[in-house]
VOVEX-178812 format. One record per atom (N, C-alpha, C, CB): x, y, z. Coordinates in steps of 0.02 Angstrom, whole numbers, plus 50000, padded with zeros to 5 digits. Glycine has a CB too. Layout:
N
XYZ ...
// end
This chain:
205
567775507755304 567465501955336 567435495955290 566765503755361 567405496255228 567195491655186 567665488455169 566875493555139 568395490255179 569105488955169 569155484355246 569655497255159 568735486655302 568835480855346 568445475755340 568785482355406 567825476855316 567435471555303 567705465355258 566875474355274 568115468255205 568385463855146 568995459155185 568735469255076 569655462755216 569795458355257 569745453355302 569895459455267 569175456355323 568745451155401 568605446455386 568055452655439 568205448555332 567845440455302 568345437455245 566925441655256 568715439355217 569235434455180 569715430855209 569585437455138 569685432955268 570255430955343 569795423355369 570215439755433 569135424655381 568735419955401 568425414255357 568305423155426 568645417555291 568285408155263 569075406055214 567175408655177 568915399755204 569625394555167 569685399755123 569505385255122 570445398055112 570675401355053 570535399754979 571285401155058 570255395354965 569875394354887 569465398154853 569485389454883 569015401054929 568305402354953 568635413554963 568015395355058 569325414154970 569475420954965 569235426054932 569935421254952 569595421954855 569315428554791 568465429954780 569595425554700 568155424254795 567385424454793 567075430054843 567095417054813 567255429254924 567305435354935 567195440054927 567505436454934 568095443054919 568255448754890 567825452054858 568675448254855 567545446654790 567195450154748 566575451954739 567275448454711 566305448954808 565345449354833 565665457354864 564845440954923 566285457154901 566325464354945 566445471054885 567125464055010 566805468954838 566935475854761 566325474554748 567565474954677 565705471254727 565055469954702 564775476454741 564715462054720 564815473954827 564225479654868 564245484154852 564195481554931 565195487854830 565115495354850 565105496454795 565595499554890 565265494154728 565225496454648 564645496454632 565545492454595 564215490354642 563555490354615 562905492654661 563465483554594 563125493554717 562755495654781 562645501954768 563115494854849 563255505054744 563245513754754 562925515154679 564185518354769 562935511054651 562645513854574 561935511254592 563045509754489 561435508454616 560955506854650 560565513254683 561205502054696 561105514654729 560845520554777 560825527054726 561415522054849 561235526254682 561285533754628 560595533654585 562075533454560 560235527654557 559895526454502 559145527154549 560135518754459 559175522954624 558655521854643 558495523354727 558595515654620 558915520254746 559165519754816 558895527854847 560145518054818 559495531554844 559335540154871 558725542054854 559795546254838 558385543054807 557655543654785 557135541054837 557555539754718 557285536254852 556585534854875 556675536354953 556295526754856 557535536354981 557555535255052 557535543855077 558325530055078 557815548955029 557775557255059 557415560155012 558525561855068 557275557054950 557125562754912 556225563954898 557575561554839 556045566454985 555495569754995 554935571654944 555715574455019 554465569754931 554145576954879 553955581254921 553445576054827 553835587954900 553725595454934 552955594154975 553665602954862 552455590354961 552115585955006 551935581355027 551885586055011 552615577355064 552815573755074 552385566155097 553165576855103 552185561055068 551935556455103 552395549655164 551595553755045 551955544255166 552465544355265 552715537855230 551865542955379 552665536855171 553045530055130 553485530155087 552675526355095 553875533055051 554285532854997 554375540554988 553995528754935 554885541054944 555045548754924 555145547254838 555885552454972 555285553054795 555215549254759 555595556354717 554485545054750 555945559354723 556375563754713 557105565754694 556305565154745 557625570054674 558155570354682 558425564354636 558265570654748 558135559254589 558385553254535 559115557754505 557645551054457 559605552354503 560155553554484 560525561554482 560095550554427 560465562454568 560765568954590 560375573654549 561575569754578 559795574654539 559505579954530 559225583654575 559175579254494 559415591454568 559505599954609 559995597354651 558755604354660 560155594054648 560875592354713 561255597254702 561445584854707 561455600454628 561965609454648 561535614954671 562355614054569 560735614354671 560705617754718 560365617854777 560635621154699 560935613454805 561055610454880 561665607354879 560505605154906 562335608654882 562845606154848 563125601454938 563425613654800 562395601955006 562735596255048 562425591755053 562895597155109 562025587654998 561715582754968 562245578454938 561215585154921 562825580754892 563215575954908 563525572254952 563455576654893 563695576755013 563885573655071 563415569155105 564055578255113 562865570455113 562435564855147 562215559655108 561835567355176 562485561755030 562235555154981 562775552354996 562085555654896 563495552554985 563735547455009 563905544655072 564065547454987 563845549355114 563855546155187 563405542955201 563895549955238 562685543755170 562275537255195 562305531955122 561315539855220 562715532555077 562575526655035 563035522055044 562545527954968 563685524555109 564055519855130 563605515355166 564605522155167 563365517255221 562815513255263 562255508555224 562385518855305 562115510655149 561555507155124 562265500955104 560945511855052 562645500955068 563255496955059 563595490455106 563725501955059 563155493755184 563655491155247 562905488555273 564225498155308 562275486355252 561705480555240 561835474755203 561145483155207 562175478255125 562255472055090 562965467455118 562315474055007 563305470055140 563995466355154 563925462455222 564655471855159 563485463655275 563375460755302 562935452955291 563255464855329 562535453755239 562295446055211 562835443355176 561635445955158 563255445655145 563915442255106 564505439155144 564255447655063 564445442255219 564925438655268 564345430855307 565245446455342 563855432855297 563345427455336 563305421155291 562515430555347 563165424155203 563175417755177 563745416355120 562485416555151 564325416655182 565065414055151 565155408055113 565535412955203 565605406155070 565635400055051 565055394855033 565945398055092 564485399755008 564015395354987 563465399454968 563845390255037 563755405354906 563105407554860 563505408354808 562615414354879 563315408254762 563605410254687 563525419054673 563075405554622 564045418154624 563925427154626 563305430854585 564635430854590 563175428254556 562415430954524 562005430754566 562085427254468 561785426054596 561365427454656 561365433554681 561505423754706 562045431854701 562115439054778 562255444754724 563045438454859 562365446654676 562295452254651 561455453554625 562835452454596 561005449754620 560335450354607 559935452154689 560075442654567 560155451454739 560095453154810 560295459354810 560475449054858 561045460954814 561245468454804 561085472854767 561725469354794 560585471054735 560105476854677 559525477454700 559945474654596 559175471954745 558705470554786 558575476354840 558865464154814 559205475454864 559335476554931 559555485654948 559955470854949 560005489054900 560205494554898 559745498754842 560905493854889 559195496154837 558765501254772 557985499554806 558875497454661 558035496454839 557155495054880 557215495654934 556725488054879 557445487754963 557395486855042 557605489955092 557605482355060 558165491455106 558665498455119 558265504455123 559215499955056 558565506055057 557965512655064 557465515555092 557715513455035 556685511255080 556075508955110 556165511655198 556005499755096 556515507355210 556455505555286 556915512955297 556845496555318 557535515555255 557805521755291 557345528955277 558595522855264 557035528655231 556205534955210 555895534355270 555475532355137 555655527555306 555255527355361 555405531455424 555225521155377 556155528655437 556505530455505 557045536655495 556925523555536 557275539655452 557705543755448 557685550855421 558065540855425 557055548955383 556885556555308 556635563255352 555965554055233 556115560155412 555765566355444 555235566055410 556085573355441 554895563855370 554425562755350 553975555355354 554585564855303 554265550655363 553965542355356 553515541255430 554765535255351 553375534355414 552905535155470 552855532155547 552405533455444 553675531955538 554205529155596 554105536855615 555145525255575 554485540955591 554935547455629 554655551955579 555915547355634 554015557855603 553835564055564 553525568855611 553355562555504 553635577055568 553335579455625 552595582655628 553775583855646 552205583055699 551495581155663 551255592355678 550775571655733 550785591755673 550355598155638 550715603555706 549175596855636 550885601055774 551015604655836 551785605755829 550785600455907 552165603555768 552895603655774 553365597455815 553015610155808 552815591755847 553365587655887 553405582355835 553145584655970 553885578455857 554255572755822 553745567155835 555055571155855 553345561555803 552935558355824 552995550355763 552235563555828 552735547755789 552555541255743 551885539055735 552865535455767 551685532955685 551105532155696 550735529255758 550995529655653 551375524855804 551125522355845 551245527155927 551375515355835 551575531355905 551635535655981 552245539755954 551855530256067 552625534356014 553535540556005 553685539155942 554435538156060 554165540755917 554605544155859 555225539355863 554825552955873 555275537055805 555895530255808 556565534955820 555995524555717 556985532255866 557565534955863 558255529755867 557535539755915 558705532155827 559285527855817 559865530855836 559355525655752 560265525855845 561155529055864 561575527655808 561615524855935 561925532855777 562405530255741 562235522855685 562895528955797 561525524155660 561415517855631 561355512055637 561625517055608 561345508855714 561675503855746 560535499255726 562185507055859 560165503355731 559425499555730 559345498055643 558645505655767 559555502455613 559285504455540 559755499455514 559365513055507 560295499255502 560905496555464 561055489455494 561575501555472 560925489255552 561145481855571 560405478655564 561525480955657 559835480755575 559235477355588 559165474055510 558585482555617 559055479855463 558755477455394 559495472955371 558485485355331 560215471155379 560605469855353 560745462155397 561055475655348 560485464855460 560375456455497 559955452455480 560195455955564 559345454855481 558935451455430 558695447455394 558925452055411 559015452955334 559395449955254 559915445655281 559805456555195 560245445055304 560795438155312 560485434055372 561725440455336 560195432355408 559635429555428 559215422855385 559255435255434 558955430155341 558515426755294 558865422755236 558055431955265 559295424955204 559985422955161 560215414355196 560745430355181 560365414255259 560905408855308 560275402555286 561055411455426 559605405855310 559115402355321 558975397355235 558495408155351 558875401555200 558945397955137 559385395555109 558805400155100 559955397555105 560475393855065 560795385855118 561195400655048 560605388055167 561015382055235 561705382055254 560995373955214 561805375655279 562285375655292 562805374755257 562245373355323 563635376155242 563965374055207 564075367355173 564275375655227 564255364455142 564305358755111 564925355955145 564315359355035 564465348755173 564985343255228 564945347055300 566015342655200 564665352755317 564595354455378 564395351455422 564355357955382 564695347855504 564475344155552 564345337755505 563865347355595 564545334955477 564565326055438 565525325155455 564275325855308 565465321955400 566225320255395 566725323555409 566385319055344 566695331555408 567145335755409 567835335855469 566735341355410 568365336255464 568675336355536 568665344155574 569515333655528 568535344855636 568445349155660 568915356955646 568435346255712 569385356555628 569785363055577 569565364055525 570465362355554 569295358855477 569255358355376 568815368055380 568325347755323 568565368755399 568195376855390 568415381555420 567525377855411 569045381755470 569165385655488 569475391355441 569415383355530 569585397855466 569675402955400 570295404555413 569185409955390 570725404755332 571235402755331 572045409855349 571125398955258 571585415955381 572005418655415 571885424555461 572395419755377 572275421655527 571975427155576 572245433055571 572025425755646 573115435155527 573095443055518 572625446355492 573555445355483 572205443655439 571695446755406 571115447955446 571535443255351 570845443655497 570465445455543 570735452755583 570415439355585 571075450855608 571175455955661 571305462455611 571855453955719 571785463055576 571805469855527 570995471255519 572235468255438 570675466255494 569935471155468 569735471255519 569325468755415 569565469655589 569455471855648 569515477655654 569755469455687 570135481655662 570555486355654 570215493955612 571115482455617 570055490555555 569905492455483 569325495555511 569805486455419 568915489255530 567975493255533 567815497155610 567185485055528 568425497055656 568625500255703 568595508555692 569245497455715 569075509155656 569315517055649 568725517555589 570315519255621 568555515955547 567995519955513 567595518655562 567715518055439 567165514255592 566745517655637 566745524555678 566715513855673 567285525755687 567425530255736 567265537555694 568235529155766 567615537055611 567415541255581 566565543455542 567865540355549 
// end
């Protein structure tokens, strides 16, 4: 997916504005996933044995993960998803953040915020989705949060964050002034449609 993401959005902003990109999208998943390894997984599965309904605080840098050797699999299958929060603010605030910034966000974002909110709704323990003394699935406020395929968890906290991101940094520079109505257009639609394509079939997977 992240191979479509990198296309999509290098397809959609000027080509000056490409390699910058690129390199917010190698940032998410290099420094994202070393995030989720150091901090990230810890707090979002790694339960203590009595568990409270806020944080976990367990399992730091794959520890007993051999013995549970399908902890790797769900570490990285959900540290793609913590990865696919930050890349969504990096397509929102295109062509107008510097890269230190957005790499001080992506440390933000894949070692706290992320996390936080996936302990709540996903662990079985938080205080979205846990189960109470009778065995049912419950929350604090009634039902029991439930999600599809990540579509509440991953897009909500990652909409958000680029939301909140669009909102502060503004609008591009010369946007709606002088500009002629093409000057921003992004400078190629194979690359669109390929990463279309791209975040297509990994979804599926």
């Amino acid at each position: 997916m992240h191979s479509g993401f990198s296309l999509l959005e290098a397809g959609s902003v000027r080509f000056k504005n490409a390699q910058n990109i690129l390199a917010k999208n190698l940032i998410v998943v290099t420094v994202g996933f070393l995030c989720w390894y150091f901090m990230g997984y810890p707090i979002a599965f790694g339960a203590y044995k009595d568990p409270n309904k806020f944080a976990g605080g367990r399992n730091f840098f794959m520890d007993e993960f051999w013995n549970d050797k399908s902890k790797f699999r769900v570490w990285f299958f959900q540290g793609t998803f913590c990865a696919t929060g930050g890349t969504i603010v990096s397509g929102a605030m295109a062509e107008r953040t510097q890269l230190k910034g957005f790499v001080t966000f992506t440390v933000l974002m894949t070692s706290f915020i992320y996390p936080f909110v996936v302990y709540w709704c996903w662990s079985g323990h938080g205080f979205m989705n846990y189960t109470n003394d009778d065995g049912e699935a419950v929350s604090i406020v009634g039902a029991p949060f439930m999600d599809f395929a990540g579509s509440g968890i991953v897009h909500l906290v990652g909409g958000v964050g680029a939301l909140t991101g669009a909102l502060l940094v503004g609008p591009r520079r010369g946007w709606c002034q002088d500009a002629s109505p093409t000057e921003f257009d992004g400078h190629s639609v194979p690359f669109c449609v390929l990463g279309t394509f791209f975040l297509w079939f990994g979804w599926y997977g």
